[in-house]
N, C-alpha and C positions, 0 to 999 in steps of 0.2 A: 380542629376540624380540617381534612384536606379536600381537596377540589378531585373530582370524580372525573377519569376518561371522558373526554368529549362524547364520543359517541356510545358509551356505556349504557345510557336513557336508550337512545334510539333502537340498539341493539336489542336490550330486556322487551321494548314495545314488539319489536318485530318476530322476537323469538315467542312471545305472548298472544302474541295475535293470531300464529299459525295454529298454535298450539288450542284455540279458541276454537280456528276451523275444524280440527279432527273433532272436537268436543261439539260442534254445530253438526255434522257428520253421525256422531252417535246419537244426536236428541233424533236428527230424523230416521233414524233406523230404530231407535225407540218409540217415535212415536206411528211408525208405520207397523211397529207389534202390535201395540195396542188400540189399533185401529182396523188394517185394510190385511194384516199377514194371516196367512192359514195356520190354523194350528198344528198341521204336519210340518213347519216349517220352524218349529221353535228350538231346537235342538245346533242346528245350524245356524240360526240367530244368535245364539248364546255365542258359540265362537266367533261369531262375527266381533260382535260387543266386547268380546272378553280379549281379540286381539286390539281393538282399538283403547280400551282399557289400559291395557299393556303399554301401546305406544303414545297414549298420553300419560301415564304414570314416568315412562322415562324420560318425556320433556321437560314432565312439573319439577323431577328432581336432579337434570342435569348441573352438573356440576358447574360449569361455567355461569349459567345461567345463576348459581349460589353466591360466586365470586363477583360478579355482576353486582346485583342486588344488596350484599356486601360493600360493598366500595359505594354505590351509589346513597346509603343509608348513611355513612359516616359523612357525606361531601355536604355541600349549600344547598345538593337539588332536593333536599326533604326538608329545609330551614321553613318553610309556610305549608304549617301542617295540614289546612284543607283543602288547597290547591290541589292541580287534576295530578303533577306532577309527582306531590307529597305522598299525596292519597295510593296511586298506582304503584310506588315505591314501599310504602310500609305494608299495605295490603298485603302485596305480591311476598312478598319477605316473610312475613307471617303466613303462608299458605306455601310457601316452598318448603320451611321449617316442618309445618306439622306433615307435609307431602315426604319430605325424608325418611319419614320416620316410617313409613310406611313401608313394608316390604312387599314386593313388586307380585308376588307368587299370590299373598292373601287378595290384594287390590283384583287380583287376575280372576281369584277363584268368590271373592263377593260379586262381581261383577256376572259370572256365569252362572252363580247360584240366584241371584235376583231375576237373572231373566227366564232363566226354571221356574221358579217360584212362583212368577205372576201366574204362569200357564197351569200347574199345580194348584194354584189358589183358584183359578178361576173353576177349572173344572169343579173343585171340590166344595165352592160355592153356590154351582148349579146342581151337584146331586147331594147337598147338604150332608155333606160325611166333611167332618172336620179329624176324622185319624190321617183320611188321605194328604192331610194339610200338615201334620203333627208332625213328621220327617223334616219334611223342611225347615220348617218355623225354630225348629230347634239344632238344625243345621245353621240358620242363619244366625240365631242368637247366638251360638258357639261362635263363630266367624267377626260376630259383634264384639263378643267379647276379647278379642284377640287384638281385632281393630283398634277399640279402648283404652285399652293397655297397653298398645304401639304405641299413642298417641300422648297419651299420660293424661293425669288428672289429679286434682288437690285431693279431692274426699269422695266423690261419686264416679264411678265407674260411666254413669248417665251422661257429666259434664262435657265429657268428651264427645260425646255422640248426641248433644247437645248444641255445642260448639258449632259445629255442621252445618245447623240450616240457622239457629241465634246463636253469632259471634258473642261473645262475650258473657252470654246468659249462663245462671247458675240452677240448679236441683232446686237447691234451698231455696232461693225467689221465687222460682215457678209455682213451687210447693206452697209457698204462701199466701200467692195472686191468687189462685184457686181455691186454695180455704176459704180463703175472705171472699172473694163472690159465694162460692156454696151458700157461705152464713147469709146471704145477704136474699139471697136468690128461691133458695127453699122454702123461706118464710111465702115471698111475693107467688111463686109459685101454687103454695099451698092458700092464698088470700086467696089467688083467682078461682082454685078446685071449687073453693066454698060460695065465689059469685051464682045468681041464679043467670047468669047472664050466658048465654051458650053463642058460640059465634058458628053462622049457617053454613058448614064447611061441605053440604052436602053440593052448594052449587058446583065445589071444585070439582066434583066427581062423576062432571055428565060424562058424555060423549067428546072427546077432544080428538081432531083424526090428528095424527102423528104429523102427515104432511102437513097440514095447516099450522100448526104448530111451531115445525120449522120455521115455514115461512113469516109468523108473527115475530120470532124469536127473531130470527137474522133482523126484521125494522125494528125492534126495542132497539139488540142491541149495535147495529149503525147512527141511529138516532142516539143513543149515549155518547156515540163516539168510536165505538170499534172498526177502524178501515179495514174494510174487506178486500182491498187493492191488496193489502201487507197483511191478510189473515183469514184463516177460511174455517168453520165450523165442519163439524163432523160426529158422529156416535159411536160411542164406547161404552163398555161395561159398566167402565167409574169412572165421570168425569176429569178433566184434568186441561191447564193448559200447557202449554210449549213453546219456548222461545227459540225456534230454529235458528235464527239470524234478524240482522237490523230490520230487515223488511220484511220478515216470515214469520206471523206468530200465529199458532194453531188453538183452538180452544175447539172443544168437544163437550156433547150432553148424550143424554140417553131421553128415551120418549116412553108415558108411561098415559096411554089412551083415554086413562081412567081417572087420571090425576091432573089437573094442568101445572100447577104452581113447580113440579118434580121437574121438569124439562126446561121452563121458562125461566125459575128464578136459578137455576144451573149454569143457563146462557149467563145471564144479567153476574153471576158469581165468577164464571172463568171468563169474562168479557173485561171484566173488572182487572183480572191478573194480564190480560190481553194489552190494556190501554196502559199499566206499568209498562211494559217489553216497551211498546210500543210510546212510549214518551223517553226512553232511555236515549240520551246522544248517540245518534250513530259514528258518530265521527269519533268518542270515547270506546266503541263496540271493542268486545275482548277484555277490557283492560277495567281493573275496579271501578275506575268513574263513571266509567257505560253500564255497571253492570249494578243490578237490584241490593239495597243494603242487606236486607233478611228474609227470612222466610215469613216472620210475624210483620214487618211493612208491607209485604206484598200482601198477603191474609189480608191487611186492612182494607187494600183496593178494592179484594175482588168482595168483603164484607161490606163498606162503605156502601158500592152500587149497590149489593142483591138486597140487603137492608135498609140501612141510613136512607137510601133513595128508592131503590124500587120497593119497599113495601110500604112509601110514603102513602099517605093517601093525596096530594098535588099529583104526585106519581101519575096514580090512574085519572084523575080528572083528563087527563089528556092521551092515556093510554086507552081505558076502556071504551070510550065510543069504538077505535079501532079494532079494540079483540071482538066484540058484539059483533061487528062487522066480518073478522074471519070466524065466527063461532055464535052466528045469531039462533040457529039449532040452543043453542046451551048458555048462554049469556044474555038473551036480548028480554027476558026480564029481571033482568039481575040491575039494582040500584048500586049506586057507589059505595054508598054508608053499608050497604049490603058485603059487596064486594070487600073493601076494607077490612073490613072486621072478620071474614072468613082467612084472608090470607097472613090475618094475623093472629090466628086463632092462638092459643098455647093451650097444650096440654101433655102430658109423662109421652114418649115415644119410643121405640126401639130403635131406630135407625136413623144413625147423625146426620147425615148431608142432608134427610128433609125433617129436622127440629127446630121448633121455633125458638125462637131469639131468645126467650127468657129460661128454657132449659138447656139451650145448645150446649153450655159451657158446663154443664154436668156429664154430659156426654163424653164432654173433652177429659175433666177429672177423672171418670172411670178409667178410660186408656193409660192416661198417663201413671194412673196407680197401679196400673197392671202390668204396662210393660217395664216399669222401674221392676216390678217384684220379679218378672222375668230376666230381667237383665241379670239382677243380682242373683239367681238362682236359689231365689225364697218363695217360687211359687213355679213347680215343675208345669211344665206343655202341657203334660194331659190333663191335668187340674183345671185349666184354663176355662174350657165352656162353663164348670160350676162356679168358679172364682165371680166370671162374667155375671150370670146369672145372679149371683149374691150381690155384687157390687149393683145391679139395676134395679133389686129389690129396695135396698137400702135408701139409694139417692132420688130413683124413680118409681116408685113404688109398683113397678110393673118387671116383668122378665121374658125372656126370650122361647118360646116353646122349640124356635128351629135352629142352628148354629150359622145357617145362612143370613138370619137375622140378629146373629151374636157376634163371637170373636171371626163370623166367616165373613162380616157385611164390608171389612173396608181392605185394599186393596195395598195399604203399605207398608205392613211391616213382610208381606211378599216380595215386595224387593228390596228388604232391608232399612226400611228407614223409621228406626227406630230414634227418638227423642226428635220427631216430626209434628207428633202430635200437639203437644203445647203452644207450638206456634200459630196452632186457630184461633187459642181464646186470646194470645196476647194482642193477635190482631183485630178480635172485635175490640179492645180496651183502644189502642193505637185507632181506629177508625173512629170511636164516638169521640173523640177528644181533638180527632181531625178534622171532622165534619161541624165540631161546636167551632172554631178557627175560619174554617171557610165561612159558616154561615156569618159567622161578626165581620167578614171582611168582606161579603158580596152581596150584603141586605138581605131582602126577600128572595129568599131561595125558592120557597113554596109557589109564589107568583111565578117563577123563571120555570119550574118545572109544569106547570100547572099549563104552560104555553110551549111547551116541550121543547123550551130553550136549556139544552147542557153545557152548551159552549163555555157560559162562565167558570163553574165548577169544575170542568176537566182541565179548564185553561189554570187555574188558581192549584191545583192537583199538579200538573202541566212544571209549574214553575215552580213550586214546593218541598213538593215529594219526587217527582223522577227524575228532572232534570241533575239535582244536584247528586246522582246513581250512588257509591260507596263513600265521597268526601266527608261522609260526619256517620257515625254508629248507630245505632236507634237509637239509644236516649238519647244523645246529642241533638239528632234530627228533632224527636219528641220537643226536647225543651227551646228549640230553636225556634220551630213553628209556632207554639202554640204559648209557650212561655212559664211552660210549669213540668215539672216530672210526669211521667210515665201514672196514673190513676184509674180508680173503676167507678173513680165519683159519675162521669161522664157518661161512660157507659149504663152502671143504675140510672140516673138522671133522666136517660134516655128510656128506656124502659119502663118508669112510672111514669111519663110524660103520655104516650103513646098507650099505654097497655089501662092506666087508672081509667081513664075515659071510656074504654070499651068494656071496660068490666064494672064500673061503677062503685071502683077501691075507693 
């Protein structure tokens, strides 16, 4: 082992950390697409992006910075492997490598086609014509696959674009985790069809004004914990959060007049991803220790709140006097055991970001079987809406009459982010097994919410899950926290605990 350039560290942080700001640079000019930009303006957004693209693809792969990382990987400074030191060295190394491999022109022209794509999608989701869609999707796939195969892969072409948002995750595992809930979940599902027990979902469907709405949403989620000082809500098509910088995280919903739960438990979802940014060391910011371990640990935040928590029924003990109060029109004969039981209603749905908990993850399996077949080019583009349509039959016994509510309802494989999907269900599995951890280590959770005390639990979250940003992998993290592998015992667990009661399984 030899001893690394003194200031070789300093150097990789500082050449890392700029290269963090160009990339804090494009989230806010991404996320001002998808929010406040005219859609005559997208065209010229795209070069924007696609130049910035450019000049952070030749940061990630300069050479020096290779030589750097290099020397510092053979020396002492990576001898304590989860140190901030360790951590930001193998990371970085590992993400320069597969960043090499990348040629500069593809990176250039993914980047310009995703932000077409959105605006393409979007449109073609509002006049429900899914051909206007089909150009792209199958430009992107092509570009995917190009991507893929820059990057390399043992057996699935997926792995790689996989790799992406879960470091380390495979096809195969994925493929399994989601079998084995299906098996587990179809039965529980089809127990409840057959309860006579109906839960009264009509109350969700008064009158809710939009403004009001807001305004409850922002005190849930402040009162969870979301600082509004370092974060502001907003509306969009399809929710989403955004980590601009240390002090700047954006979360956005959409408002649905007729619905309440569509808007609120959105908030309570991207507040969740919100209060991850926003527990990250600022003083790590940039550099792996600062930064989120996956896209399935984050999934667990923003699932933990909108679920584990806010569909608790303590939850509303202390919520609903206040909504009765912004919504006494539409609420103010509404009982709790009432309430409860409506926003946890389950039954077959079309459209995933409002399905409930015990089919969500079927939702998730249909994508992921579909866009694997798309990848591989075992199931052409235009196939797609019927493939859809079969796969919903099958799992959900229901199907899509519009494509706006089929392959046109979610908004990312329009900017490419293909092997994204998997990363919802693995983060309800990572949340119930988070949450069973917290509650043995902070007693009466139910009592603390029930008094609309979150302090504990975001504090135990706080010190668990964000503080320690990339220093351990998921599973690492998994077995660290909680003391056993990665399971879905927790997750079902959770599930008949909650759902048997209201159905009277």
């Amino acid at each position: 082992m030899i001893d690394s350039t003194p200031d070789a560290y300093q150097k990789v942080v500082e050449h890392c950390r700029q290269t963090a700001l160009l990339g804090s640079v494009s989230s806010v000019l991404g996320w001002d697409e998808r929010t406040q930009m005219p859609v005559a303006a997208s065209e010229h957004r795209a070069e924007q992006m696609t130049l910035l693209a450019g000049m952070i693809h030749q940061r990630s792969v300069d050479p020096q910075l290779g030589r750097w990382l290099e020397e510092l990987e053979n020396g002492h400074a990576a001898a304590d492997s989860h140190s901030d030191r360790a951590t930001n060295i193998r990371i970085l190394k590992r993400e320069y490598d597969k960043a090499a491999r990348l040629p500069q022109a593809l990176v250039e022209e993914l980047t310009r086609t995703a932000v077409l794509g959105q605006h393409v999608w979007q449109k073609a989701r509002e006049t429900n014509d899914f051909e206007l869609f089909r150009p792209t999707l199958e430009k992107t796939l092509e570009l995917k696959r190009q991507e893929a195969d820059a990057l390399g892969y043992k057996k699935h072409r997926y792995d790689a674009l996989l790799d992406q948002f879960e470091p380390f995750e495979l096809t195969e595992n994925v493929r399994t985790v989601l079998n084995d809930l299906r098996k587990e979940l179809v039965p529980l599902v089809g127990a409840i069809a057959q309860s006579k027990r109906r839960a009264p979902i009509e109350i969700l469907g008064r009158h809710f004004p939009a403004a009001r709405q807001e305004a409850f949403g922002r005190a849930v989620a402040a009162r969870a914990g979301f600082d509004f000082q370092r974060g502001r809500l907003d509306t969009t098509a399809h929710p989403f959060c955004s980590g601009l910088g240390p002090q700047d995280t954006r979360i956005t919903t959409r408002y649905d007049e007729r619905f309440f739960p569509s808007a609120l438990f959105g908030i309570l979802h991207e507040a969740g991803h919100g209060m991850y940014d926003q527990g990250l060391r600022n003083e790590a910011w940039g550099l792996p220790a600062g930064l989120p371990i996956s896209l399935g640990i984050h999934e667990s935040q923003s699932r933990l709140w909108e679920n584990l928590v806010g569909r608790r029924r303590s939850f509303w003990q202390h919520f609903l006097p206040l909504a009765q109060q912004s919504f006494p029109e539409s609420l103010s004969d509404v009982s709790l055991d009432e309430f409860h039981f409506a926003i946890n209603d389950v039954r077959p749905s079309l459209i995933r970001v409002e399905a409930d908990e015990a089919t969500y993850n079927l939702h998730i399996l249909i994508r992921f079987e579909l866009e694997l077949a798309l990848l591989e080019g075992d199931l052409p583009v235009a196939d797609l809406p019927a493939a859809w349509k079969a796969r919903y039959r099958e799992y959900l016994g229901i199907e899509p009459e519009r494509d706006a509510e089929g392959p046109l309802q979610d908004i990312h494989w329009s900017f490419g982010a293909v092997g994204y999907f998997p990363t919802y269900s693995l983060g309800n599995l990572y949340a119930s097994q988070f949450f069973d951890a917290a509650q043995a280590a902070l007693g009466d959770v139910d009592a603390q919410f029930a008094a609309g005390d979150f302090v504990p639990l975001l504090g135990w979250l706080r010190e668990n899950i964000h503080r320690p940003g990339q220093c351990y992998s998921a599973s690492e993290l998994v077995q660290r926290v909680t003391g056993k592998p990665l399971s879905s015992g927790p997750l079902l667990a959770h599930l008949r605990q909650k759902l048997g009661p209201l159905y009277d399984l």
